[in-house]
C-alpha positions as CSV (number, residue, x, y, z in Angstrom):
1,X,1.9,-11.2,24.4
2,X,5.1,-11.9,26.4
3,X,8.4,-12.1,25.3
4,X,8.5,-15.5,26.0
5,X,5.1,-16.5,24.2
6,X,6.5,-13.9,21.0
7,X,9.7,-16.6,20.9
8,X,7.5,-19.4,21.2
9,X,5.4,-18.1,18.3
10,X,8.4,-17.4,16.1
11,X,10.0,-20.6,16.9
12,X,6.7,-22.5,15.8
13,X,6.6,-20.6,12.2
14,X,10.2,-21.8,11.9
15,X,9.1,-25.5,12.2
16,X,6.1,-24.8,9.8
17,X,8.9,-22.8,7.5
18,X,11.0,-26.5,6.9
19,X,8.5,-28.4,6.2
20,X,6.3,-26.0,3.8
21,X,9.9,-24.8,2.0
22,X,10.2,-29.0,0.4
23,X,7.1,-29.0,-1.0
24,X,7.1,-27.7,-4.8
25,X,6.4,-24.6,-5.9
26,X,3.3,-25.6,-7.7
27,X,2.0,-27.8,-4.8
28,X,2.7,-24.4,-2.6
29,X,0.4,-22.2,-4.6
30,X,-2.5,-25.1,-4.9
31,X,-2.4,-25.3,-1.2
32,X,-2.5,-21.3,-1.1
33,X,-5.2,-20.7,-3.5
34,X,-7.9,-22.6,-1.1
35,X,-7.3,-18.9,0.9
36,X,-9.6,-17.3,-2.2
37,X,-12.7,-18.8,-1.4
38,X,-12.4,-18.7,2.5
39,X,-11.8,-15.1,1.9
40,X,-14.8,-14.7,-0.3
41,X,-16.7,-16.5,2.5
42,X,-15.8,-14.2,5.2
43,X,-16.3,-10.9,3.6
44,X,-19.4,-9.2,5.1
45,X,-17.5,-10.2,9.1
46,X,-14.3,-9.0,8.1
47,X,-15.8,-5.8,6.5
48,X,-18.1,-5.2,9.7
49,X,-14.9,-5.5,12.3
50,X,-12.7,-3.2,9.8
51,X,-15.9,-0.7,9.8
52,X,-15.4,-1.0,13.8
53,X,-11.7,-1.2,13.7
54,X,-10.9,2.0,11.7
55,X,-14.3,3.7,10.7
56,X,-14.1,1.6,6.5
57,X,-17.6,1.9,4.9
58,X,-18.6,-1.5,4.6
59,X,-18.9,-1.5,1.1
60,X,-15.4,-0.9,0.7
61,X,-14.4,-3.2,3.2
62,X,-15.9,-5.9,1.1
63,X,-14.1,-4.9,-1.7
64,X,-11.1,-4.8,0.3
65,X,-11.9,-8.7,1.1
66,X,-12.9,-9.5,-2.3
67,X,-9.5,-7.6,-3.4
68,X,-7.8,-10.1,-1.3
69,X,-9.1,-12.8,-2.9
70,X,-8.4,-11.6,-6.7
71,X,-4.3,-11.4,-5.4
72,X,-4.7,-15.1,-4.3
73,X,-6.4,-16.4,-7.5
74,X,-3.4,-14.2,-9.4
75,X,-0.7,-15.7,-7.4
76,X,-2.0,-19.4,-7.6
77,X,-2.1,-19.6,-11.1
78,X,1.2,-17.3,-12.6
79,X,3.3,-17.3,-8.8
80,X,4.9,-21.0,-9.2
81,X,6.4,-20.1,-12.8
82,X,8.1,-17.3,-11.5
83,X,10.4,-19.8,-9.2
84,X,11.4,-22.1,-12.0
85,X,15.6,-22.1,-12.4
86,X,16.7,-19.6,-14.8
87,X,19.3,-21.3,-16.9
88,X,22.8,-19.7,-17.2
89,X,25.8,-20.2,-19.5
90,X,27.9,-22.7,-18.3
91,X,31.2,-21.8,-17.2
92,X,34.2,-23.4,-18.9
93,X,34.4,-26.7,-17.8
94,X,31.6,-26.9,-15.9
95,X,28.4,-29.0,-17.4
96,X,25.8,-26.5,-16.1
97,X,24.9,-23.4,-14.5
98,X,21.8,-22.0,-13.5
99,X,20.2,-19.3,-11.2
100,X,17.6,-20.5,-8.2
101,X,15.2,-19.3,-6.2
102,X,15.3,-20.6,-2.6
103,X,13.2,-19.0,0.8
104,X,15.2,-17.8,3.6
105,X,12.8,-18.3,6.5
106,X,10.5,-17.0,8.6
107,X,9.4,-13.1,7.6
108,X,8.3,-10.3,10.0
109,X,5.1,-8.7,8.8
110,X,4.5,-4.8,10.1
111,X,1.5,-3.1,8.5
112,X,-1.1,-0.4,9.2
113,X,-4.8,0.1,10.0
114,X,-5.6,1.7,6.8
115,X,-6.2,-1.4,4.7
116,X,-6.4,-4.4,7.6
117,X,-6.8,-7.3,5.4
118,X,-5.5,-5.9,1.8
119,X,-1.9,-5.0,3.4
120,X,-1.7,-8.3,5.4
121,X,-2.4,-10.7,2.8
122,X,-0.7,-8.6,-0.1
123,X,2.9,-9.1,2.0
124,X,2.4,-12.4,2.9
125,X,0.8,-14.3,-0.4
126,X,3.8,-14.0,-2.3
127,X,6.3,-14.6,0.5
128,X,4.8,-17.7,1.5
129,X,4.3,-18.7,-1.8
130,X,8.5,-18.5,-2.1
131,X,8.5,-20.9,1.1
132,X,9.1,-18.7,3.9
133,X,6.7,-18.0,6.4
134,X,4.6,-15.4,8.1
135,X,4.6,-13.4,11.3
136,X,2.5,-10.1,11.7
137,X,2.5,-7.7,13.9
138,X,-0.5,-5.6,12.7
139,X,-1.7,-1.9,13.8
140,X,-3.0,-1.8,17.5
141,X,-6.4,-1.0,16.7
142,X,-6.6,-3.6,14.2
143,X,-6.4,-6.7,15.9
144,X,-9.6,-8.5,15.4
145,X,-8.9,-8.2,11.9
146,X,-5.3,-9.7,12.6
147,X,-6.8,-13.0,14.5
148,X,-9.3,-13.4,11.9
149,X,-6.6,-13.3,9.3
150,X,-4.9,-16.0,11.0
151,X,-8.0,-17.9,11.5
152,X,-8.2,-17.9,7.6
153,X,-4.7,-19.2,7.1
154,X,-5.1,-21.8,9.7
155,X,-8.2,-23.1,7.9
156,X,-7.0,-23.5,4.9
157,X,-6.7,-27.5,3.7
158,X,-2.4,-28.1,2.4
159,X,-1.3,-25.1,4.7
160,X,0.6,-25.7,7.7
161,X,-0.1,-25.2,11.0
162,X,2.3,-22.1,12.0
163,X,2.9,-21.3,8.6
164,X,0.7,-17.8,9.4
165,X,0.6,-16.5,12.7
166,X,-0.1,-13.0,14.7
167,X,2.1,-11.6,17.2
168,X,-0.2,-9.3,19.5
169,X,2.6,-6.7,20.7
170,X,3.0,-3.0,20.9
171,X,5.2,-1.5,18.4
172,X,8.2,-1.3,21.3
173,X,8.4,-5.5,20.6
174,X,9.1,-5.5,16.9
175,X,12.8,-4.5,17.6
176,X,13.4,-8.0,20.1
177,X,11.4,-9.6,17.0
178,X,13.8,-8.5,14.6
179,X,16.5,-10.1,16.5
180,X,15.2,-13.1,17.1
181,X,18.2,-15.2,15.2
182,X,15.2,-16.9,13.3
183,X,13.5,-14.5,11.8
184,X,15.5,-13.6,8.5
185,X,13.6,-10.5,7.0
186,X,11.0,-7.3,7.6
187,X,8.1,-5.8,5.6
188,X,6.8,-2.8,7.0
189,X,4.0,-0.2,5.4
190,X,4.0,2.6,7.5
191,X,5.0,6.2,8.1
192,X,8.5,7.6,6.5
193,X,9.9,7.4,10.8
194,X,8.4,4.1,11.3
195,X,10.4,3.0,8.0
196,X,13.7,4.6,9.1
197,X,13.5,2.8,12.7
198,X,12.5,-0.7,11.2
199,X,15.2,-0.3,7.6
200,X,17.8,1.2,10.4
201,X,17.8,-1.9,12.5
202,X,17.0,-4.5,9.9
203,X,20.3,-3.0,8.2
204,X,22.2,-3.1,11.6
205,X,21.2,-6.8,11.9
206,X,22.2,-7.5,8.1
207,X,18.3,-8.6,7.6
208,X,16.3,-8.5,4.3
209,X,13.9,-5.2,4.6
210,X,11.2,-3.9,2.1
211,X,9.5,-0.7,3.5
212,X,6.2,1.1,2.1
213,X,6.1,4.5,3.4
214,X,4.2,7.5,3.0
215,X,3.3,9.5,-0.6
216,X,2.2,12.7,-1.8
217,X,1.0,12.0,-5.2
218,X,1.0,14.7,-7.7
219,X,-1.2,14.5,-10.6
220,X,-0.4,16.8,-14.0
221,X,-3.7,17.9,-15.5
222,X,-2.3,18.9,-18.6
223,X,-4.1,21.7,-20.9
224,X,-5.6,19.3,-23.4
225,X,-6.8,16.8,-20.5
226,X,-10.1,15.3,-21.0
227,X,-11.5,17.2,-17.7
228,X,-14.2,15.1,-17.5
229,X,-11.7,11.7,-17.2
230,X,-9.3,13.6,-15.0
231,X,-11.9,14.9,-12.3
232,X,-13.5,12.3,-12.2
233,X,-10.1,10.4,-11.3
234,X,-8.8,13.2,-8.8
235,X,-12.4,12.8,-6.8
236,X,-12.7,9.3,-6.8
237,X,-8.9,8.1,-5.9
238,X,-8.9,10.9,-3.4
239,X,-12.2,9.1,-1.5
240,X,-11.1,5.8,-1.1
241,X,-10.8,4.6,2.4
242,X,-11.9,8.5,2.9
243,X,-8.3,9.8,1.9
244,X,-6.7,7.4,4.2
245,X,-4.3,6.0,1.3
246,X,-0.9,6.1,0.8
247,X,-1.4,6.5,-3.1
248,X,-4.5,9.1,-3.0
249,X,-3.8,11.9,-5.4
250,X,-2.5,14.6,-2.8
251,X,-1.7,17.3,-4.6
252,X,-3.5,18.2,-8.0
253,X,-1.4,20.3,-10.4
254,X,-3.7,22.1,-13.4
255,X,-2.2,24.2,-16.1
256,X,-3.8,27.9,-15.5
257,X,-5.5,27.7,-18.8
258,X,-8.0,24.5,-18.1
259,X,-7.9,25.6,-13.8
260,X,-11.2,27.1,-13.5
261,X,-13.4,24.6,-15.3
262,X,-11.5,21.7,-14.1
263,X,-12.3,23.1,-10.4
264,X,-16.2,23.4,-11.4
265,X,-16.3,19.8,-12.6
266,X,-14.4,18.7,-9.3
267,X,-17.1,20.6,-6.8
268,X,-19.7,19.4,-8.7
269,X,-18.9,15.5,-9.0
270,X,-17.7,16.3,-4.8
271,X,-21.1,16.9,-4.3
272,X,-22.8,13.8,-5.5
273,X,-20.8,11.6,-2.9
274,X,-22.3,10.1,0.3
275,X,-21.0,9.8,3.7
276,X,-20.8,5.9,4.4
277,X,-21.0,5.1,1.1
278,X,-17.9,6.7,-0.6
279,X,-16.4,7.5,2.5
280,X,-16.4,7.8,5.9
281,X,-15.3,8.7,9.4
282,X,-11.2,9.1,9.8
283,X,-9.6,6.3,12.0
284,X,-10.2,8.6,15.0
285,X,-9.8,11.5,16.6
286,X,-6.4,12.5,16.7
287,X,-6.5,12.1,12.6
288,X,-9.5,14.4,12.5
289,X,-6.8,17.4,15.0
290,X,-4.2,16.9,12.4
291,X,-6.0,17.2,9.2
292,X,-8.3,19.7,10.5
293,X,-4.9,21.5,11.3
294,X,-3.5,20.4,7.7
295,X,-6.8,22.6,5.9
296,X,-6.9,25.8,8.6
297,X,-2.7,26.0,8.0
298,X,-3.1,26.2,4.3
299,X,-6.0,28.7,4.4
300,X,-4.5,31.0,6.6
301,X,-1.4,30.8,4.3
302,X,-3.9,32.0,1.4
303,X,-5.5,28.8,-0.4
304,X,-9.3,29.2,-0.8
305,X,-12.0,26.7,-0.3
306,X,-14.0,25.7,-3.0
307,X,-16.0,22.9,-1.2
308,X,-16.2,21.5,2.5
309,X,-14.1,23.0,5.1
310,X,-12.9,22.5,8.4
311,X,-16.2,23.8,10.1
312,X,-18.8,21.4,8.5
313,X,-20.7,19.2,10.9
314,X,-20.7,15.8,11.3
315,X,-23.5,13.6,10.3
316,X,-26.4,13.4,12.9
317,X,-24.7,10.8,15.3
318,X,-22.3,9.7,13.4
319,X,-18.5,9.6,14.1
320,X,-18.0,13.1,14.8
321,X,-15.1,13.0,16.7
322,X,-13.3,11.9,13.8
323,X,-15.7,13.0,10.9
324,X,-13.8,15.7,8.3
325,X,-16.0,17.0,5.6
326,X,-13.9,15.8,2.3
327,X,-12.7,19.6,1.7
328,X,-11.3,21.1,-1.4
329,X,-8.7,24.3,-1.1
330,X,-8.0,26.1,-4.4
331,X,-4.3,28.4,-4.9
332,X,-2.3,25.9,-2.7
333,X,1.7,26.2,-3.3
334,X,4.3,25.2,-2.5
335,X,5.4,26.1,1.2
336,X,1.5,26.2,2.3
337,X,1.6,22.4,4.6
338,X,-1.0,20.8,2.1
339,X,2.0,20.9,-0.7
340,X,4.9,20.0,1.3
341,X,3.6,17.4,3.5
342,X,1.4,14.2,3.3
343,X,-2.0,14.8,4.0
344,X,-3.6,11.6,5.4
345,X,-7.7,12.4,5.0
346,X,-10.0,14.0,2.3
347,X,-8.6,16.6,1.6
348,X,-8.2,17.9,-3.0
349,X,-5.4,20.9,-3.1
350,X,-5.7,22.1,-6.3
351,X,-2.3,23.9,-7.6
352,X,-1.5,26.2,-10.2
353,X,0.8,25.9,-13.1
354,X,2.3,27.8,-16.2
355,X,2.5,25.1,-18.1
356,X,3.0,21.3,-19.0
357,X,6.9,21.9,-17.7
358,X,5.9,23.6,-14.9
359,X,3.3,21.2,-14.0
360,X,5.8,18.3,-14.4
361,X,8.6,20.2,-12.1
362,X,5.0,20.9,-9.1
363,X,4.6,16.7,-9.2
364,X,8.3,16.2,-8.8
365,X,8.8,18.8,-6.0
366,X,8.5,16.3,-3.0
367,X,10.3,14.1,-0.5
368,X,8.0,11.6,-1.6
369,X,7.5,9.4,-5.1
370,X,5.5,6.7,-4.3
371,X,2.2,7.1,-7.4
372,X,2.4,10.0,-9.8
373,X,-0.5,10.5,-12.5
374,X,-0.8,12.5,-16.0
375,X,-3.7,13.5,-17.9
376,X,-3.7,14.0,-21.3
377,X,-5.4,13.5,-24.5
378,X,-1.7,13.1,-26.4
379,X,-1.2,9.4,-25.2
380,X,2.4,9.2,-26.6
381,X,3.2,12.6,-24.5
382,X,1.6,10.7,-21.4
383,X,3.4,8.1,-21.4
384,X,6.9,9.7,-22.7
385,X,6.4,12.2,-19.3
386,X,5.8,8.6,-17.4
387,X,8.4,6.7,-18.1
388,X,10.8,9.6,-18.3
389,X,10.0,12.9,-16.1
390,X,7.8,11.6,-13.5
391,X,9.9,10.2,-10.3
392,X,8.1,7.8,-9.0
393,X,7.5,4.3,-8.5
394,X,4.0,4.0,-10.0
395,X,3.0,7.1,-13.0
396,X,-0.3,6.1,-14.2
397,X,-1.8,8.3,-17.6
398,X,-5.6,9.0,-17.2
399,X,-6.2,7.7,-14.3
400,X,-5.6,7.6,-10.7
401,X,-3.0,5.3,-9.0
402,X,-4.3,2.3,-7.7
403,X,-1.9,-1.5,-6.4
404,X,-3.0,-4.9,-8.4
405,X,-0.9,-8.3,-7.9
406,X,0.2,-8.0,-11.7
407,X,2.0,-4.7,-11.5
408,X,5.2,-4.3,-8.8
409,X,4.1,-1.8,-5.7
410,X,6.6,0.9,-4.5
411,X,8.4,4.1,-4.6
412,X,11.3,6.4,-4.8
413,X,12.7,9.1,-2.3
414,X,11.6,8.6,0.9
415,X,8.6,6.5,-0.3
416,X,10.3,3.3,0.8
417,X,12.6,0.5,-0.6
418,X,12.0,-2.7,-2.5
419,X,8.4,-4.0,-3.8
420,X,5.7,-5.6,-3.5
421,X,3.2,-8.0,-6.1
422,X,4.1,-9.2,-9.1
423,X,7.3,-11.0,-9.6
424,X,9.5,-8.4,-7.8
425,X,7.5,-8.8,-4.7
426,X,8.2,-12.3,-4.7
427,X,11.9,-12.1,-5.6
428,X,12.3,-9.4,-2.8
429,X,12.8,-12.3,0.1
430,X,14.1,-15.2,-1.8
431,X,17.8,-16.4,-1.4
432,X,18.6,-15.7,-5.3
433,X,21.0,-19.0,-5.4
434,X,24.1,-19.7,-8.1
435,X,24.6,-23.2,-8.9
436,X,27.3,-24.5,-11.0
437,X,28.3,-27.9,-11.7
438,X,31.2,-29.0,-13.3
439,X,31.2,-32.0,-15.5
């Protein structure tokens, strides 16, 4: 698209913004929640053009769709609450006082391949339901699933006409976007210097910005972990979209006591899984160069494979220029690349530590702190390192890290600012209005 056609497009969510932003907040979400069910409906397409889009096993891409849906159903029913006035004590003199919560307009949507639908709709649910409206500018590869999603919003009974709409530009557009006079705030998910270029000039333009960047999640598997629980977690959240997740567990940190049967039960339940069923290929083959380059850096630093390996083959006909054998390297440390740096495929480094201090100090020593986990059998210890010693955004005990609508989405460091879901994700791009009137 054309500068010109871009404007046009912008201009025509700003129309659909005024007339969507008078409607009540509970006539808002009824209109919204009709999205669930044409969701539902289109979930074997959508999860067939992610599959061709970025390589998802179509399994998953249903889920992903399905996913989708549960966030509108969520929203719908507790979203409009979250907008009612919150009352204030009135000022001296003054009858009443009260905080509001008041759209400012249209929004500028950024996201990723990695999660084509579930990334789209999780920005824009909540900001529309405020009043604003929706531009995105989606991932290059992922534009079918862009159009569709617009296809979706337009379809929907109660929703305005412009009220959703995709920009098809290269990344070098989204800065003339962001100045377009009428578009009043950014979300981006993205890489850490994707962030920085968007946050830099949304804060140069004095425009609302919420970015979702990059993680290295560390997961504590304490001494008196239930290995069974934590394996299973560390295998399971590393797989999804075939390590292609921002809040994968990236680098595994096992007290020395518990190492060596915690690494037997994590080869073994490795082993069960199924290429295009629990994962698949990478999003292509420039992934495939740099985590291949990730796994031979690390070895030749010292680590050890335990399972998989840069020099497995691809399956017979299958993907191969972007195939990586989910791989797990044993004696990582800090300095080797898989520890200091995000590692975007399926790849389990499994590091060493003293203790439950130590292990605590290994999760924290990152740039990142998006999703941390613990695992331990001592639930008040769990969640006392949580809330307390674990930076990050999102600590999770027994259990790998994983986004819902109910629970606020985001990080510390250089893992992004502001959030999304939840009520925070809502608040993030609303005008949060005094009002006092004096009797």
């Amino acid at each position: 698209m054309g500068d010109e056609e871009v404007r046009g497009i912008v201009a025509s969510a700003d129309g659909a913004f005024h007339s969507w932003r008078q409607q009540p907040a509970k006539q808002r979400a009824e209109a919204l929640s009709a999205l669930a069910d044409l969701l539902r409906a289109r979930a074997d397409e959508a999860a067939e053009l992610m599959s061709m889009e970025m390589g998802k096993p179509i399994g998953q891409g249903k889920a992903e769709v399905n996913k989708c849906a549960y966030l509108v159903d969520w929203y719908a029913e507790h979203g409009a609450a979250f907008l009612d006035n919150t009352p204030a004590k009135p000022l001296p003199g003054f009858k009443e006082c009260f905080v509001t919560y008041q759209p400012l307009g249209v929004i500028l949507s950024v996201m990723p391949w990695n999660f084509p639908f579930w990334q789209a709709v999780r920005m824009a649910v909540p900001v529309l339901l405020t009043g604003n409206s929706v531009v995105l500018k989606h991932a290059s590869n992922c534009q079918g699933s862009a159009l569709m999603l617009e296809e979706i919003f337009k379809s929907a009974p109660g929703l305005p006409e412009n009220l959703f709409r995709t920009l098809v530009i290269p990344s070098g557009q989204v800065s003339a976007v962001l100045e377009n006079d009428l578009v009043r705030g950014v979300a981006l998910t993205g890489s850490t210097w994707a962030g920085q270029q968007v946050a830099g000039k949304a804060g140069s333009l004095l425009k609302k910005c919420v970015v979702e960047l990059g993680g290295s999640d560390g997961y504590a598997i304490l001494s008196d972990a239930d290995l069974d629980i934590a394996a299973r977690a560390v295998v399971d959240g590393r797989l999804v979209n075939s390590g292609q997740s921002c809040i994968g567990p990236k680098r595994v940190i096992v007290e020395k006591s518990v190492k060596a049967e915690f690494e037997k039960k994590v080869v073994d339940l490795l082993a069960e899984k199924k290429y295009g069923v629990d994962f698949g290929p990478l999003v292509n083959a420039a992934a495939k160069e740099e985590i291949t380059g990730f796994i031979e850096s690390t070895i030749a630093a010292g680590a050890k494979v335990l399972a998989g390996g840069p020099g497995v083959a691809a399956p017979a006909g299958d993907c191969g220029d972007a195939f990586v054998q989910p791989t797990i390297l044993t004696n990582v440390t800090p300095g080797m690349k898989a520890f200091d740096e995000e590692v975007f495929g399926p790849l389990i480094p499994i590091i060493e530590a003293d203790n439950d201090a130590h292990a605590i100090e290994l999760v924290n020593k990152s740039e990142f702190g998006l999703g941390a986990g613990v695992f331990t059998k001592d639930l008040k210890k769990g969640e006392k390192i949580a809330v307390s010693e674990l930076d990050a955004g999102m600590c999770f005990v027994n259990d790998f890290v994983r986004s819902d609508p109910s629970l606020p989405f985001g990080g510390t460091k250089t893992s992004g600012l502001g959030r999304e879901c939840s009520k925070w994700g809502m608040m993030e791009f609303c005008n949060v209005k005094t009002v006092a009137i004096k009797g």
